[in-house]
N, C-alpha and C positions, 0 to 999 in steps of 0.2 A: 460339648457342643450346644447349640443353643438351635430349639427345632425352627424352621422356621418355613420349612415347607411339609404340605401333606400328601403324605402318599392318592391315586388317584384308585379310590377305592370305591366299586360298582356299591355294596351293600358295607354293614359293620361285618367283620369277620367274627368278631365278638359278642353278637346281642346274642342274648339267651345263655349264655355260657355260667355256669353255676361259678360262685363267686365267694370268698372270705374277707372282711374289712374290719380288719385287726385293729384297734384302737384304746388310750386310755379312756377314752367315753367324753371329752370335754366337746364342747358345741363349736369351739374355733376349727377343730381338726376335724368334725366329721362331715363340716360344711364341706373343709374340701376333699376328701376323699368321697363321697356322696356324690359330689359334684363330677368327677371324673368317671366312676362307676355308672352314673345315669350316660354320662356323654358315652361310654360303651357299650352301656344296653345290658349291663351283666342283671342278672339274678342274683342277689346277692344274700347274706346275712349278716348281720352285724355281731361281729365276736368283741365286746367291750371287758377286759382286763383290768384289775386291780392289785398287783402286787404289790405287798406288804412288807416292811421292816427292811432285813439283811437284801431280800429277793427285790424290792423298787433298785436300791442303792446299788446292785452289782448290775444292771441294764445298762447297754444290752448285752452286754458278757456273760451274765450269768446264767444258771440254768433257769427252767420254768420250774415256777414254785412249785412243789410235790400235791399240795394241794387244789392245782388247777386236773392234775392227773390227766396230764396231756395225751391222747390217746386209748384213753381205758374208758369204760361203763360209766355214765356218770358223768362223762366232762362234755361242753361244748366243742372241744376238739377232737374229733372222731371221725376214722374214713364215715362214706367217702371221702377221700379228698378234693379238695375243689378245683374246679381246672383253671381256675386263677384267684391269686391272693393281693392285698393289697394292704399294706399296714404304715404308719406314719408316726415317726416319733422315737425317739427309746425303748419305751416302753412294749410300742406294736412291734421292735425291731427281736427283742425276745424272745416271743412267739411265733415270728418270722424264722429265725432263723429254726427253731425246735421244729417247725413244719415243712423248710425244706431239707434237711435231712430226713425225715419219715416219710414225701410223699416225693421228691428226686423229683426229676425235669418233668414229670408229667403234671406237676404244677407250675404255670407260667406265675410269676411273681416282680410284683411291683412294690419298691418301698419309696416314701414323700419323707422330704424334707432328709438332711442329713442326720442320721441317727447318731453317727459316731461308732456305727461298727463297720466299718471298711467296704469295701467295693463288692465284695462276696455276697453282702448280707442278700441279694436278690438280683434278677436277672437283670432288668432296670432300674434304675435309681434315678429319679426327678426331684431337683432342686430349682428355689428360685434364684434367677441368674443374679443377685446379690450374694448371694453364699458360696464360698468357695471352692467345695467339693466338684472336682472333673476327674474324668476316667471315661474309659470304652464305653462303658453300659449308662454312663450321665448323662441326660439331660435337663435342659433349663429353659422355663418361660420366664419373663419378664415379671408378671402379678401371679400372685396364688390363684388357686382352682375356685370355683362357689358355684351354686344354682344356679345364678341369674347368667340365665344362656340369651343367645341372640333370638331366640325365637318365646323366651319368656318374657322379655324386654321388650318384646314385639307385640306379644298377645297383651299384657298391662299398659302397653298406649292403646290399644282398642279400645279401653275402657275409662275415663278419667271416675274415679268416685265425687261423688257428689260434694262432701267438703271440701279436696283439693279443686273444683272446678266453681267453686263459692269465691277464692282468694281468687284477689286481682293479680296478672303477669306483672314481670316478670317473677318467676318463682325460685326461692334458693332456700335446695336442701342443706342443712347443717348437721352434719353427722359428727358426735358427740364422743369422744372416749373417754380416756382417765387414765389414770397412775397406774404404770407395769416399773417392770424392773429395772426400766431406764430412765423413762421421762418422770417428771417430779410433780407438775403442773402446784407450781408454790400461789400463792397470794395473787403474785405481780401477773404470772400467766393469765387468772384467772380477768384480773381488771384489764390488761392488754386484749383478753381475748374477747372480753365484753365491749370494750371500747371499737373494737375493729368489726363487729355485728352490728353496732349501733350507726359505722359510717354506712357501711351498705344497706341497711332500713329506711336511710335519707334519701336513697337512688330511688326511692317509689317500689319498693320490692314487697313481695310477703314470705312469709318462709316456714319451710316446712322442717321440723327441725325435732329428731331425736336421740338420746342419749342411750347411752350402752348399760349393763351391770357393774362397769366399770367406774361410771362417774360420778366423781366425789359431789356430797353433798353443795360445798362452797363453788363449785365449776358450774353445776347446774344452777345454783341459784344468781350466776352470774350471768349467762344464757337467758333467763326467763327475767332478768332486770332489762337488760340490755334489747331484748325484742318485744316487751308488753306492750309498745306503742303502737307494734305495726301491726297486719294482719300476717294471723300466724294461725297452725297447727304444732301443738308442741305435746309430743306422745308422752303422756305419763306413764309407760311400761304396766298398763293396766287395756283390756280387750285385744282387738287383732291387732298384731305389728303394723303397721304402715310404712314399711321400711322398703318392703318391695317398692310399693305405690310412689314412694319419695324419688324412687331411684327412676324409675318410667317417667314423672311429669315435671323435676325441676328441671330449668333452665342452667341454671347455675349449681355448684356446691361448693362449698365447705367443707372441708374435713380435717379434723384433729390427725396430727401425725404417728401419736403414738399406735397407729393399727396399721399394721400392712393388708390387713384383708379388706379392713373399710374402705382403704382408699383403692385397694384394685378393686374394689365392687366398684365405686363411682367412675372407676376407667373404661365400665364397660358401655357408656351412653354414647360417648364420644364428643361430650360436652365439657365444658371449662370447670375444672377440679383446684378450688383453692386450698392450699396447706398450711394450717398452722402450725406451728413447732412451739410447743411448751419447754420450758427449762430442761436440760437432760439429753437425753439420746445416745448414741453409742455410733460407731463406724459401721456397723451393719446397717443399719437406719437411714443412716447419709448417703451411703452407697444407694440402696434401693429410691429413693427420692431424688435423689443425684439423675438415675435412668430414667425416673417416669419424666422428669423435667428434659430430659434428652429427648423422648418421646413426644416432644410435644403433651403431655395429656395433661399436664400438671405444672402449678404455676407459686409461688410462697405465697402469700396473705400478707398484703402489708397493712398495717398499724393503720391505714385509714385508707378507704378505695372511694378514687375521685369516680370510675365509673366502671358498670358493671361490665368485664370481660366479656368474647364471643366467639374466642377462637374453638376448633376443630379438632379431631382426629381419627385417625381409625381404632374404634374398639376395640379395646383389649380381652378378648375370650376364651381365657388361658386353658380352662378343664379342655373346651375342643381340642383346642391345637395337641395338649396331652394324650388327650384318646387318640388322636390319627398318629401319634408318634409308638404310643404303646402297641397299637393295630401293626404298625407296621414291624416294629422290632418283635413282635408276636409273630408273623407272617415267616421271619426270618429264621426263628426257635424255631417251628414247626418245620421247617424245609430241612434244617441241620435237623433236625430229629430223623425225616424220614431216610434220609442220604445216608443218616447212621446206621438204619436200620436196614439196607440195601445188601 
């Protein structure tokens, strides 16, 4: 099912609830699972995993490496148990599953993203509605989870920083990615994609514009040819991010396709989200772009833009919507607990 309403809840039934957030440790995953955990107020700790050789390769099937010593003196895994768990991935699916077997329903558990261990692996299971996985305990938002909530997005227009409020309007953030396992971003991408920055720079724009760890040397230096004439900020992944700041004051954006998280961050302004598609992609890809363009939030980038977009929508805020749907299938565990216990 796809949540799409919230339960009418006085307080969090959640906040304070001691918490585990199972994860391989990468910075994609913890944005959202972080993201969802803050939207419920838990207390949490972060249990990061690294399994090695035989033990990566048999996830999530196989057992927990001996050497995490799941349970004993010595491990990160140790009653207490938490009263909610949260893990994402293969790899979090693991030690998911090793935990619910040793702490049974008195752990409510949540697992992200489809792990590929079946519907059991936890009491909820939340996917993005491009991914296929449905069952009783599935649910699905449209964009991934992240920080940037409606009231952080709120509090960062309070404030313009002094540089972005130096550039002339209108403002266009260009958020930057790179080569994954699908997209190629060749040669031609790169001159297509500099060519198509350089018509929107002639609209009178400035732009604020940064690149990921992902972005290849020749993309960026494509980026930074193509927008030297205008007035710009362009982050060198050197002091604080301004990525927050980009997403609060442009007008406009830009965004490379190869990320599904950049571009549900830029969904959450409710402003005009350009997409570029570099060489590549896959049918999960297409699918997820295919909906944000049904949404309204999102629009392709074409090869030369006679004038800057202005259309609308409503923000996309997915970690919430998640937490008021977990709150509520949590409401529902505990009711069937007690009724059990009658």
């Amino acid at each position: 099912m796809t949540s799409s309403t919230l339960p009418d809840l006085d307080q969090r039934p959640l906040a304070g609830a001691s918490a585990w957030i199972i994860t391989a440790g990468m910075a994609g995953m913890e944005v959202q699972v972080k993201g969802v955990a803050d939207a419920l107020g838990l207390n949490y700790e972060m249990k990061r995993v690294a399994p090695k050789g035989i033990w990566r390769l048999m996830a999530p099937w196989g057992p927990v490496p001996p050497p995490d010593r799941f349970g004993r003196p010595g491990s990160q895994f140790v009653p207490p148990w938490p009263q909610v768990a949260i893990s994402l991935g293969r790899i979090g699916a693991l030690y998911m599953r090793e935990l619910r077997r040793r702490a049974g329903p008195a752990t409510f558990t949540l697992a992200m993203q489809d792990a590929k261990a079946g519907l059991s692996l936890a009491d909820v299971i939340w996917v993005p509605e491009h991914d296929k996985l449905r069952g009783p305990n599935v649910f699905t938002t449209l964009t991934s989870p992240h920080s940037f909530t409606a009231d952080r997005i709120a509090e960062l227009r309070r404030q313009m920083p002094a540089a972005i409020a130096a550039l002339p309007g209108p403002r266009v953030a260009v958020i930057v990615g790179g080569k994954n396992a699908v997209y190629d971003w060749n040669e031609a991408d790169c001159v297509r994609f500099g060519e198509a920055l350089k018509s929107i720079g002639a609209l009178g724009v400035s732009f604020l514009i940064t690149p990921s760890r992902r972005t290849p040397p020749a993309l960026l230096a494509a980026v930074d040819e193509a927008t030297r004439a205008f007035p710009r900020i362009l982050w060198d992944m050197t002091g604080p991010n301004p990525y927050g700041d980009f997403l609060a004051h442009a007008d406009v954006f830009v965004v490379t396709a190869d990320s599904v998280n950049m571009t549900g961050e830029a969904c959450v302004t409710g402003r005009p989200v350009l997409v570029f598609t570099p060489s590549g992609g896959s049918a999960k890809f297409r699918r997820y772009h295919a909906l944000l363009q049904e949404r309204g939030a999102t629009r392709p980038l074409p090869d030369r833009l006679e004038a800057l977009p202005s259309w609308s929508y409503e923000p996309l805020h997915s970690a919430e919507v998640i937490a008021r749907e977990v709150e509520r299938r949590w409401l529902a565990h505990r009711q069937r607990q007690q009724q059990g216990g009658l």
